[in-house]
C-alpha positions as a Markdown table, in Angstrom:
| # | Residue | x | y | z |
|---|---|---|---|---|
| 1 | Unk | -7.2 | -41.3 | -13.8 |
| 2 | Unk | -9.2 | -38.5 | -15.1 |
| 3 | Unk | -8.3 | -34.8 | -14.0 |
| 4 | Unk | -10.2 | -32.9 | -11.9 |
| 5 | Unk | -8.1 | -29.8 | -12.3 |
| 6 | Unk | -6.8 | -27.6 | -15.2 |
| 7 | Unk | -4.7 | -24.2 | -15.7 |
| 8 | Unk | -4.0 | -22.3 | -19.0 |
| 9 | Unk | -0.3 | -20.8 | -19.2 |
| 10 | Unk | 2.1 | -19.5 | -21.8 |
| 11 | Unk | 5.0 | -18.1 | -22.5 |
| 12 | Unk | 8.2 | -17.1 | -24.8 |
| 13 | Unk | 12.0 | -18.1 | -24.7 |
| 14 | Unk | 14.6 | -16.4 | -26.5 |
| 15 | Unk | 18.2 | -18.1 | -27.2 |
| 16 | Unk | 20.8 | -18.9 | -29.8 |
| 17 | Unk | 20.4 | -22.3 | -29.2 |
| 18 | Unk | 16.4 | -23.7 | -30.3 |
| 19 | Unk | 16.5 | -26.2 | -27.1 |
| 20 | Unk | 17.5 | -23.4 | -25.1 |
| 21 | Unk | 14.8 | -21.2 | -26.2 |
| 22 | Unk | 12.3 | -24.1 | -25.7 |
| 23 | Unk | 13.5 | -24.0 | -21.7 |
| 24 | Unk | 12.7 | -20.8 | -21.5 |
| 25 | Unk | 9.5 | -20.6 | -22.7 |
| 26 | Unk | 8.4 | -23.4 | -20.6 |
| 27 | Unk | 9.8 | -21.2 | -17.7 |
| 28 | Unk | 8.0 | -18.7 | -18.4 |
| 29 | Unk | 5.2 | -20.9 | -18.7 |
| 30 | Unk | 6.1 | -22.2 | -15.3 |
| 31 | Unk | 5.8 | -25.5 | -16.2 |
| 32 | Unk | 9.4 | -25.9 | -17.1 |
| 33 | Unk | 10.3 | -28.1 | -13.9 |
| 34 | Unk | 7.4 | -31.3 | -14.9 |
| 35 | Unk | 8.1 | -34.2 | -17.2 |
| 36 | Unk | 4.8 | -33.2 | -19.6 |
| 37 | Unk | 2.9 | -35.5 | -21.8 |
| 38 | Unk | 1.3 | -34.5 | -24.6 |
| 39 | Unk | -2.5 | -35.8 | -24.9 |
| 40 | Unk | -5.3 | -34.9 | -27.3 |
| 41 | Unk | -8.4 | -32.8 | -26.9 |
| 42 | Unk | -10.6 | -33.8 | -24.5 |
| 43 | Unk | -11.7 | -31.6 | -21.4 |
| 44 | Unk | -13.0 | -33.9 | -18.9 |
| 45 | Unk | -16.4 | -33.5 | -17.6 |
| 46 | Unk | -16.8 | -31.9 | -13.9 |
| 47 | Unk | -12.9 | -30.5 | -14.1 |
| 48 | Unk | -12.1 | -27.1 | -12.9 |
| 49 | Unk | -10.4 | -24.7 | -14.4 |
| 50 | Unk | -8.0 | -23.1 | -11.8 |
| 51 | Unk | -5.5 | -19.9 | -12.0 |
| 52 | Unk | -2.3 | -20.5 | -13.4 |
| 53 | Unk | -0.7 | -19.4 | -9.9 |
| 54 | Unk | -2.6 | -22.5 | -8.2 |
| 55 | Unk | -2.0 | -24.5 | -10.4 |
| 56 | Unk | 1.5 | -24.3 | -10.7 |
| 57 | Unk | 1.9 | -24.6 | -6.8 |
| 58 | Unk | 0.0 | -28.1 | -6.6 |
| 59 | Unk | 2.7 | -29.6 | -9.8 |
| 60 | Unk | 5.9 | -31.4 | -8.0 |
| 61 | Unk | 9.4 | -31.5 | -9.7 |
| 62 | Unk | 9.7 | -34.3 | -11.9 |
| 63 | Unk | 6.3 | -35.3 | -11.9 |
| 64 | Unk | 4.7 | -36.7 | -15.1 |
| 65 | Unk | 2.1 | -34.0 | -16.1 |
| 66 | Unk | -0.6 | -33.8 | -18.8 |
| 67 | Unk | -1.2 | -31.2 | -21.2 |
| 68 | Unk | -2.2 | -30.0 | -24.5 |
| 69 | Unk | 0.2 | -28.0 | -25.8 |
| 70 | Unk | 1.1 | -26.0 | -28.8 |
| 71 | Unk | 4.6 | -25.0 | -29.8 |
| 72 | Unk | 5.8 | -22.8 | -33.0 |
| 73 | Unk | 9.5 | -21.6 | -32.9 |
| 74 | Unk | 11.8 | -19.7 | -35.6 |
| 75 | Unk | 15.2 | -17.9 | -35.7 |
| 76 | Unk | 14.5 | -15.7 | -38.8 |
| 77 | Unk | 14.4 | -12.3 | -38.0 |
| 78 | Unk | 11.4 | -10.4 | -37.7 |
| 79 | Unk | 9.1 | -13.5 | -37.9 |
| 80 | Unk | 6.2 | -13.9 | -35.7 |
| 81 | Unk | 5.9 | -17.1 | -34.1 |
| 82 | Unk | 2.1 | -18.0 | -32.7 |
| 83 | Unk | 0.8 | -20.9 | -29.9 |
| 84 | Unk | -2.4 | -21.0 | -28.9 |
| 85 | Unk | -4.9 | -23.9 | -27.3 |
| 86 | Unk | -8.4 | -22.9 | -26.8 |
| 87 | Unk | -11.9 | -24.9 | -25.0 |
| 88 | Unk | -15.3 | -24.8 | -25.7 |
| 89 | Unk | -17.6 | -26.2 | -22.7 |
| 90 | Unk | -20.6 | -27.3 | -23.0 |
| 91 | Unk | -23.2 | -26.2 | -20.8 |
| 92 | Unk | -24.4 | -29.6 | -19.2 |
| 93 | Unk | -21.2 | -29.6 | -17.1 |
| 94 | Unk | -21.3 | -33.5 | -16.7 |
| 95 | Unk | -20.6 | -33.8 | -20.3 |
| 96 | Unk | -17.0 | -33.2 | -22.0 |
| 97 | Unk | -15.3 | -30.2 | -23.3 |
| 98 | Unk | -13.0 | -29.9 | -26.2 |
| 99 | Unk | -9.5 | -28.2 | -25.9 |
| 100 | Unk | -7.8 | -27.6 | -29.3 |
| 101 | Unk | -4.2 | -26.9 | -29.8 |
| 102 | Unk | -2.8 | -24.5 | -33.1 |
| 103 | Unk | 0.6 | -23.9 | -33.5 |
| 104 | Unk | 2.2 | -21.8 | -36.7 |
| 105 | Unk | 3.6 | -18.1 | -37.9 |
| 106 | Unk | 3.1 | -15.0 | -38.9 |
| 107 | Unk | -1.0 | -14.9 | -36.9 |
| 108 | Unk | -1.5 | -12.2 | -34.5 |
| 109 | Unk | -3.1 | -12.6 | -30.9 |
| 110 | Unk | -6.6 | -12.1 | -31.2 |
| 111 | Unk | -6.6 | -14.2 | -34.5 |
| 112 | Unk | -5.2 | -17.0 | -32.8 |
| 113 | Unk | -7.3 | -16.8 | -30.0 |
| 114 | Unk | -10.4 | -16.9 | -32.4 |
| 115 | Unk | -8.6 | -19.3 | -34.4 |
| 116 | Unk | -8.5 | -22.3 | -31.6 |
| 117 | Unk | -12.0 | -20.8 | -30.1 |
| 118 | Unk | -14.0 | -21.6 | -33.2 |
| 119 | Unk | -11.9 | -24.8 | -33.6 |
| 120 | Unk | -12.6 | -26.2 | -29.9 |
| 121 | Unk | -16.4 | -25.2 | -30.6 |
| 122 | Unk | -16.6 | -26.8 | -33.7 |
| 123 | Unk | -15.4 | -30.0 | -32.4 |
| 124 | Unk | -17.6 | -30.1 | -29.1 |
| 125 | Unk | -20.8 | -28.5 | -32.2 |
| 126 | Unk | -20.2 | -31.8 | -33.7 |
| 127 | Unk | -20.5 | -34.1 | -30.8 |
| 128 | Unk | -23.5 | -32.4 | -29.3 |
| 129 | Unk | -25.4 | -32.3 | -32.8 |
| 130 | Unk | -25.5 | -28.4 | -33.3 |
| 131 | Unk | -25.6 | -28.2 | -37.1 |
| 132 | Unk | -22.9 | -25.6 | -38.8 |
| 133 | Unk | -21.2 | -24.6 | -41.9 |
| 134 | Unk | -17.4 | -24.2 | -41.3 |
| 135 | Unk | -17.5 | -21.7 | -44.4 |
| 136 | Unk | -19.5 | -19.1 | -42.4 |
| 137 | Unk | -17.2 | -16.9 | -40.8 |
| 138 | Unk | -16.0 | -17.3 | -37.2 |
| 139 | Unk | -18.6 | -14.7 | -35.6 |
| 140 | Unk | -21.0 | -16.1 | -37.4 |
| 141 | Unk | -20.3 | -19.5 | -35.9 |
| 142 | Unk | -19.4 | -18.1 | -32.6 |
| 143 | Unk | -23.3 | -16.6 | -32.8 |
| 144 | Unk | -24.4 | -19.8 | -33.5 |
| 145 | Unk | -23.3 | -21.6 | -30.5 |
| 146 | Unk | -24.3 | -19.2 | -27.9 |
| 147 | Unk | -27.9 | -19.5 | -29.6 |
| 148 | Unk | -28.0 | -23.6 | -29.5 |
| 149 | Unk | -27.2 | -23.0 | -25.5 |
| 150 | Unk | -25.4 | -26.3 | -26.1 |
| 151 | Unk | -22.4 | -24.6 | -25.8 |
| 152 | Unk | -21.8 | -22.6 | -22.9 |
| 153 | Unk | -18.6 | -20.4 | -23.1 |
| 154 | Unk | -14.6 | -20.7 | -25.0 |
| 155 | Unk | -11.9 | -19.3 | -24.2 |
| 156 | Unk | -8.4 | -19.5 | -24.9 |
| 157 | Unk | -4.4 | -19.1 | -24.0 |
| 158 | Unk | -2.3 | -17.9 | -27.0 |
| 159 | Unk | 1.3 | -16.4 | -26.8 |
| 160 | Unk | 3.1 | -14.7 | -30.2 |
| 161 | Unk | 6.1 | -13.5 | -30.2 |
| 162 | Unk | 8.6 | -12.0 | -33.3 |
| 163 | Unk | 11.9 | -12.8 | -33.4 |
| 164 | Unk | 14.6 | -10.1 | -32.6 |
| 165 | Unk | 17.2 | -8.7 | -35.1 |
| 166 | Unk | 19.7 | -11.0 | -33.5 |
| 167 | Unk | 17.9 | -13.9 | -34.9 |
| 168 | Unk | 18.2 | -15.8 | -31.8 |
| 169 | Unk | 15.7 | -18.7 | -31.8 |
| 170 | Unk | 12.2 | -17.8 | -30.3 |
| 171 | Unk | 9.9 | -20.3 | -29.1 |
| 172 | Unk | 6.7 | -19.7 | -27.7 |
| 173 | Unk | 4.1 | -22.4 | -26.1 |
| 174 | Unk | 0.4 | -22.2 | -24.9 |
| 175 | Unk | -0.5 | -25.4 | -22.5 |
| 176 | Unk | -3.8 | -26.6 | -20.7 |
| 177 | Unk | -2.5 | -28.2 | -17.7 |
| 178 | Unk | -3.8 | -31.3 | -16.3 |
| 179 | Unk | -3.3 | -31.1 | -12.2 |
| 180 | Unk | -1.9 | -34.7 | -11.7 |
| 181 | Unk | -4.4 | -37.2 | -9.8 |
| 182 | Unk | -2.9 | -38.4 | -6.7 |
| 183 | Unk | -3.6 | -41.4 | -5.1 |
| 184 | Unk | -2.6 | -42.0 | -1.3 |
| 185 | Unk | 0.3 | -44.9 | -1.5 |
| 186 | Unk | -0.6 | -48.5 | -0.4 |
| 187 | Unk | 0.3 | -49.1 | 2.9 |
């Protein structure tokens, strides 16, 4: 049962109850309608990374669905809320990727986005053998991999959000989405 398809969504949800606001960010994330499973970091060798919109039509009601996910929430007003999950691939496509998942407050975008970049790359660094300090700052490290040419590319998903005045809960999720494996049924 290994993947051979993958989309990156987010998205925000804003309500007076938390679970509510939970619901709605999975809407907007479009994943809302799946039974999801959270799993750990590993992007499967050989899988594809498709668009959000095709890979929400190929997910069925109901279905249990992988992902890595991260999820911050908060009601207090004016408090940024951050999700990201980023991947580093490695350039030898028949060898595995790692997707890394950071969840927390008060980050902006781009720092996030950084944030679960260098942490995805450092993990795949370490399996491959690419030697690093993790005191050297992130472009520094980002420089680093692109030179080894172990490490062909990152990227990331990452949704932040403040809450409102009205202090109504605000959850926001990032997700890498495992398309389902389907076998034909025994006849």
């Amino acid at each position: 049962m290994v993947p051979k398809e993958i989309f990156f969504t987010q998205g925000v949800g804003r309500h007076r109850l938390q679970l509510q606001s939970f619901e709605l960010a999975l809407r907007d994330a479009g994943i809302a309608f799946c039974n999801l499973v959270t799993v750990s970091s590993i992007f499967p060798p050989e899988c594809k990374i498709i668009s959000r919109k095709k890979g929400v039509e190929k997910l069925r009601p109901g279905e249990l669905t992988f992902c890595v996910m991260a999820r911050s929430d908060t009601n207090e007003p004016s408090r940024r809320c951050c999700a990201g999950v980023g991947l580093a691939l490695p350039a030898n496509g028949k060898d595995y990727g790692y997707i890394a998942e950071y969840h927390g407050h008060g980050m902006n975008s781009k720092q996030v986005s950084d944030l679960v970049e260098d942490m995805a790359a450092s993990m795949l660094a370490s399996t491959l053998g690419i030697e690093f300090d993790p005191d050297k700052a992130y472009d520094e490290r980002k420089e680093l991999y692109r030179m080894s040419g172990k490490i062909v590319r990152t990227r990331a998903a990452v949704k932040v959000a403040e809450v409102e005045e009205n202090g109504f809960w605000t959850t926001v999720v990032a997700a890498a989405v495992f398309i389902p494996v389907r076998r034909d049924p025994v006849v």
